[in-house]
C-alpha positions in Angstrom: 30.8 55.1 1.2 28.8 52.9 3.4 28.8 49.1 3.2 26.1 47.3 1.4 25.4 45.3 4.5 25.3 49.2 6.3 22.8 50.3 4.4 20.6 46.9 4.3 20.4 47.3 7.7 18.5 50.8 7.6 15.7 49.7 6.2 13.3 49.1 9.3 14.0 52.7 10.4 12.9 54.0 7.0 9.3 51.4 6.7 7.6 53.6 9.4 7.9 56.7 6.3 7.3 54.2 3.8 3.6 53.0 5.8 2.9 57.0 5.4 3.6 57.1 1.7 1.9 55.9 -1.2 3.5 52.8 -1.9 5.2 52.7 -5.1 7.3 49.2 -5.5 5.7 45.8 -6.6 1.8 46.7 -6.6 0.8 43.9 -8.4 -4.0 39.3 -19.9 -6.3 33.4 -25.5 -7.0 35.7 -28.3 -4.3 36.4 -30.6 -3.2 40.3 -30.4 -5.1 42.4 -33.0 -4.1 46.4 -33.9 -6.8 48.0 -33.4 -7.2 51.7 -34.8 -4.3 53.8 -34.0 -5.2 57.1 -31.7 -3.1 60.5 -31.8 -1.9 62.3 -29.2 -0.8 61.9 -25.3 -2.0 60.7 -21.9 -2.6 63.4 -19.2 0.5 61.9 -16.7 -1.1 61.4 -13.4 0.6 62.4 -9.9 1.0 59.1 -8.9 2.9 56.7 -6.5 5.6 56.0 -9.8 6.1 59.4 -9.3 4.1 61.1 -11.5 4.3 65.3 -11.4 1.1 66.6 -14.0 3.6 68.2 -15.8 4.9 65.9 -18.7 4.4 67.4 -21.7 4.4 65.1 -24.9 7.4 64.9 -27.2 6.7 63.6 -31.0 5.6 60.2 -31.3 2.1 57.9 -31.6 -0.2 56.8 -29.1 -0.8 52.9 -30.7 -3.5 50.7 -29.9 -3.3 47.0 -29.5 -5.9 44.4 -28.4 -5.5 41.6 -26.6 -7.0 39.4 -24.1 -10.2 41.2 -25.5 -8.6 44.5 -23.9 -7.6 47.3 -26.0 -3.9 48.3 -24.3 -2.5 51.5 -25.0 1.2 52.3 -25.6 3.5 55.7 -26.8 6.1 54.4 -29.8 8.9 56.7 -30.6 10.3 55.6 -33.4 14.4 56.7 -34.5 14.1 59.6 -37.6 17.7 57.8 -38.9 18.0 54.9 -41.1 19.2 51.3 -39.7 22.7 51.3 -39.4 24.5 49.5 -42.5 25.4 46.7 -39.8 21.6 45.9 -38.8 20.3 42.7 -40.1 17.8 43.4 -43.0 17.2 47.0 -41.2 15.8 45.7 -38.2 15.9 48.3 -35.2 16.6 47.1 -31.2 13.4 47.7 -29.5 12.7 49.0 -25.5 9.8 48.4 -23.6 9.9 50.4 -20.8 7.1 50.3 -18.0 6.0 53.4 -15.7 5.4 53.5 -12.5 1.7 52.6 -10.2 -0.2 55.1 -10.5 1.8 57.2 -13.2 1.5 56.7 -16.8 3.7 56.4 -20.0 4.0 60.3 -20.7 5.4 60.2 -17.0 7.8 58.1 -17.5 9.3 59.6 -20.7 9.1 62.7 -19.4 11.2 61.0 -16.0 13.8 58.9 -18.1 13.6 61.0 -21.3 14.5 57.5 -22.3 13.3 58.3 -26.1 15.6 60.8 -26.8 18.4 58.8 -25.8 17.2 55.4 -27.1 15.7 56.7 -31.0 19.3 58.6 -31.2 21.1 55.1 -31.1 18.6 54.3 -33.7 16.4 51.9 -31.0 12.3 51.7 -31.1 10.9 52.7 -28.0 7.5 51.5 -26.3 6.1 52.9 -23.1 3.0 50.8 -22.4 0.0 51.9 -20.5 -0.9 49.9 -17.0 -3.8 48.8 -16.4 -5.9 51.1 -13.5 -2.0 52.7 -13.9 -0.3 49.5 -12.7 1.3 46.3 -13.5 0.3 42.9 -11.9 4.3 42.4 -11.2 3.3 39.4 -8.9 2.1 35.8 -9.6 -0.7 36.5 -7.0 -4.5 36.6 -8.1 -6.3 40.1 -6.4 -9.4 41.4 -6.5 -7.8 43.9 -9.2 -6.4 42.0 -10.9 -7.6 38.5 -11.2 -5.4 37.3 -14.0 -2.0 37.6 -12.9 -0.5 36.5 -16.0 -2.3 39.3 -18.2 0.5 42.0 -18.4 3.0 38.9 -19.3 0.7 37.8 -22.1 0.3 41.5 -23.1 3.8 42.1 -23.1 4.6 39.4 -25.6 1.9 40.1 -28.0 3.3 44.0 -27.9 6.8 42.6 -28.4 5.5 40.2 -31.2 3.0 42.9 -32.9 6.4 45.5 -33.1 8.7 42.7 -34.7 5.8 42.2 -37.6 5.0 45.7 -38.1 8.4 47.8 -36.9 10.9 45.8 -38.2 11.9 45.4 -34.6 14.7 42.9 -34.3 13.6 39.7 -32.1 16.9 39.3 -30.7 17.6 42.7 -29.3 14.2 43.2 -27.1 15.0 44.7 -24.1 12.6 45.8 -20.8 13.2 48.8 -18.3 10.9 50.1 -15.8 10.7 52.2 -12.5 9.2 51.2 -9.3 6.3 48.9 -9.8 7.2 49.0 -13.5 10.4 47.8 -12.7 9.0 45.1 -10.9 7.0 44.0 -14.3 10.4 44.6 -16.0 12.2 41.8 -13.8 9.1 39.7 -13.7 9.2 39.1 -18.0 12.8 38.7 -17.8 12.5 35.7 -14.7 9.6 34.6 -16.7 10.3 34.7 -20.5 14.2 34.9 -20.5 14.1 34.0 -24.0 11.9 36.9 -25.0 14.9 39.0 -24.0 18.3 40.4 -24.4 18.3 41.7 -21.5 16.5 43.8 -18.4 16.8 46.6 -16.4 14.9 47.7 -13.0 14.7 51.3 -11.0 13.8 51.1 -7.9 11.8 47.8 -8.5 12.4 44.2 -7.1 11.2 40.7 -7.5 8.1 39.7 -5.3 8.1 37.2 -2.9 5.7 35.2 -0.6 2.5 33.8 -2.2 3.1 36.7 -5.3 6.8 35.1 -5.4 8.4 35.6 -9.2 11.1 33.5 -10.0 13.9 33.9 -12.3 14.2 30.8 -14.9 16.9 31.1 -17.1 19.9 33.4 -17.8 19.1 36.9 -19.0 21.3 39.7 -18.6 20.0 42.0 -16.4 20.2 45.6 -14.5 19.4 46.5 -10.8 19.4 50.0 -10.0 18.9 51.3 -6.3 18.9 54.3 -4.1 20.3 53.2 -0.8 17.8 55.7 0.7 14.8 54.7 -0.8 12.2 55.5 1.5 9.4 53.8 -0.1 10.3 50.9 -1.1 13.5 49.9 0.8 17.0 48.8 -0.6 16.7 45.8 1.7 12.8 44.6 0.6 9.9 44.9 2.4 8.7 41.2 3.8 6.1 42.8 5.9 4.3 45.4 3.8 1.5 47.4 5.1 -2.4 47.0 3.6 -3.4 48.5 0.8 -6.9 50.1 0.3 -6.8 50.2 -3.4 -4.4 47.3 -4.3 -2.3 45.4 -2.5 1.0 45.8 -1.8 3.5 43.1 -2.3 6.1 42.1 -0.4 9.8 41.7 -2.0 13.4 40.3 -1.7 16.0 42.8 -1.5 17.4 44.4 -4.3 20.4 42.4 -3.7 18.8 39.2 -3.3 16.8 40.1 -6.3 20.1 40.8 -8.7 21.4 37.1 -6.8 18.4 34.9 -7.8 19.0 35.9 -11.6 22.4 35.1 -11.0 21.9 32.1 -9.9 19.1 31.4 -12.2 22.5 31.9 -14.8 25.0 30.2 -14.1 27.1 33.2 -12.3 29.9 32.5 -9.7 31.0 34.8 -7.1 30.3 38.5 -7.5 32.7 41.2 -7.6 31.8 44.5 -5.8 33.8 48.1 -6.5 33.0 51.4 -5.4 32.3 54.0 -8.1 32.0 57.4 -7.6 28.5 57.9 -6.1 27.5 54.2 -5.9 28.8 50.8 -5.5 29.0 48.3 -8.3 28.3 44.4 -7.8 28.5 42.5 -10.8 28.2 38.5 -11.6 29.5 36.8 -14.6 26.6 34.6 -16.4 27.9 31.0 -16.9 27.9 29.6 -20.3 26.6 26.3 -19.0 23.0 27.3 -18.0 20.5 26.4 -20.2 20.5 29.3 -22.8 23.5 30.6 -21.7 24.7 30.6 -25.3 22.6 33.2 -25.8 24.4 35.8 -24.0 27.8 33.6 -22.9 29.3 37.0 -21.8 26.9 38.6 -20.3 26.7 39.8 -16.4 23.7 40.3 -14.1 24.3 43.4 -12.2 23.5 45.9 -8.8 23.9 49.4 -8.8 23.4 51.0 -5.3 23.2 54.6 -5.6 24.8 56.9 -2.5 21.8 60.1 -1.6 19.6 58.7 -4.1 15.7 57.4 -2.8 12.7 56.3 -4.8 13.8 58.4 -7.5 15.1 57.8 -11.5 19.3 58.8 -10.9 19.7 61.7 -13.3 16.5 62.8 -13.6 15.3 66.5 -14.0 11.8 65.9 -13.1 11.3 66.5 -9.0 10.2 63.7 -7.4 6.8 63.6 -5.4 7.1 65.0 -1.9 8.7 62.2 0.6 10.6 60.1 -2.5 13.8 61.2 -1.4 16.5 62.9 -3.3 17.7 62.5 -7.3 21.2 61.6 -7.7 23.2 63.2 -10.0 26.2 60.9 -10.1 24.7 58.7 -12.0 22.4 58.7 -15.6 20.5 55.9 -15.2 19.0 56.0 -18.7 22.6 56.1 -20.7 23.8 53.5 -17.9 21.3 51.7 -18.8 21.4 51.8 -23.0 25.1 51.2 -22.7 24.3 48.1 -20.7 21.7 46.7 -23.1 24.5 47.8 -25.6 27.2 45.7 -24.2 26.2 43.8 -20.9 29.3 41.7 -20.6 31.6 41.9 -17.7 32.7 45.8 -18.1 35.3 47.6 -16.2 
């Protein structure tokens, strides 16, 4: 398997595809959230830069409705068909909000991750949120599109905050997920509202930097997964991105740099890297002394680069959009995932 520092070094061979591609990675709302009436049915899923194929087809669940900002914001809930287990707290349920991809939608994403399935059969709510213009403002940076960077944050916490009154959903097992530019958004709540969290995970997304910079600020478990062949949005960042005609596009740390500043932002020491069959494994050990840190004392923030894999979920049975590179199959990023939000301390 190649080096970590092999592969970061790739990545200015692959930005002359990426400037031909739609742009996936880190495109980047006080009222007090009202329901508003609940809608059936599903979202078309567009064909999108998150990778989006016009072929989802909906599985059971609700399309919900919840104002904010003085927007109404859509979101899919999939709710588990079992009972709490006898162990949860006054029968409240885990709860994952997981963000698509620009220019995709939620159906896309479930359809991609299949992350309901997996997530209501460990008895865990599920939330896939609709973008706005089928985006996320993943960045600090006001645009022309979106001139209130903070509104996706805001919405976020008022989704989180609606589910916990009306779900049952337990306030100290939230968790975010996302791909692409949705997992940008993912590691943009958890740098900015560790507390919200128990912890984060990000597919082919990474933290912003330049005048859009997000910041981690506090400790927050958290998951980085990464094709080391992404050819849109490269394993290595893109500092330099290429204009946008539609929205701009951001530029970003590396996906290692990324995984590092939420370690740092923790408390973590040295990492500890081990090959694993079809990827390498990098993991830090959150300290117990940062602020918060008794949150989640064993908890790890860690980076999953994924051998043959590109700008694609790992595990996936939905093709990718032409030019996204290949899906890896040594890897199932949605039970890798779960299991982490299940148990994120220091593993294997």
């Amino acid at each position: 398997m190649r080096s970590f520092g092999e592969r970061s070094r790739r990545w200015p061979g692959v930005l002359a595809l990426a400037l031909v591609l739609p742009l996936a990675g880190c495109a980047t709302d006080s009222d007090r959230p009202d329901a508003a009436p609940p809608s059936s049915g599903s979202s078309a899923t567009s064909g999108g830069t998150g990778g989006g194929t016009g072929t989802a087809t909906a599985a059971p669940g609700t399309r919900e409705q919840l104002r904010v900002d003085g927007d109404v914001r859509q979101y899919l809930l999939h709710r588990p068909s079992s009972t709490p287990a006898p162990s949860a707290a006054d029968g409240l349920r885990p709860l994952v909000v997981a963000f698509h991809g620009r220019g995709a939608d939620a159906a896309e994403l479930r359809a991609k991750t299949r992350l309901e399935k997996a997530a209501t059969a460990r008895g865990m709510l599920v939330a896939f949120p609709e973008g706005l213009g089928h985006g996320w403002g993943a960045g600090t940076r006001a645009t022309r599109q979106r001139p209130d960077p903070e509104l996706d944050v805001r919405f976020t916490e008022a989704l989180v905050e609606h589910l916990v009154r009306t779900e049952r959903a337990d306030p100290e097992r939230v968790y975010v997920a996302g791909f692409s530019n949705g997992g940008s958004m993912a590691l943009r709540v958890a740098a900015e509202r560790p507390r919200l969290l128990a912890g984060a995970a990000s597919v082919s997304g990474q933290l912003p930097t330049g005048d859009a910079a997000v910041e981690p600020t506090g400790p927050v478990p958290v998951m980085v997964v990464y094709g080391a062949d992404d050819p849109v949005r490269p394993l290595a960042g893109l500092p330099s991105p290429p204009p946008d005609p539609e929205e701009p596009i951001l530029a970003t740390r590396s996906a290692r740099d990324t995984a590092a500043a939420f370690a740092a932002a923790g408390g973590a020491g040295e990492p500890v890297t081990r090959e694993e069959e079809g990827y390498d494994r990098t993991v830090w050990r959150l300290g117990t002394g940062a602020p918060g840190g008794d949150r989640r004392p064993d908890g790890t923030v860690r980076l999953l680069v994924v051998e043959d894999a590109g700008h694609t979920w790992p595990g996936s049975t939905v093709p990718p959009p032409e030019g996204f590179g290949p899906v890896s199959k040594a890897l199932d990023a949605t039970e890798t995932i779960l299991d982490f939000f299940a148990d994120p301390g220091p593993g294997r």
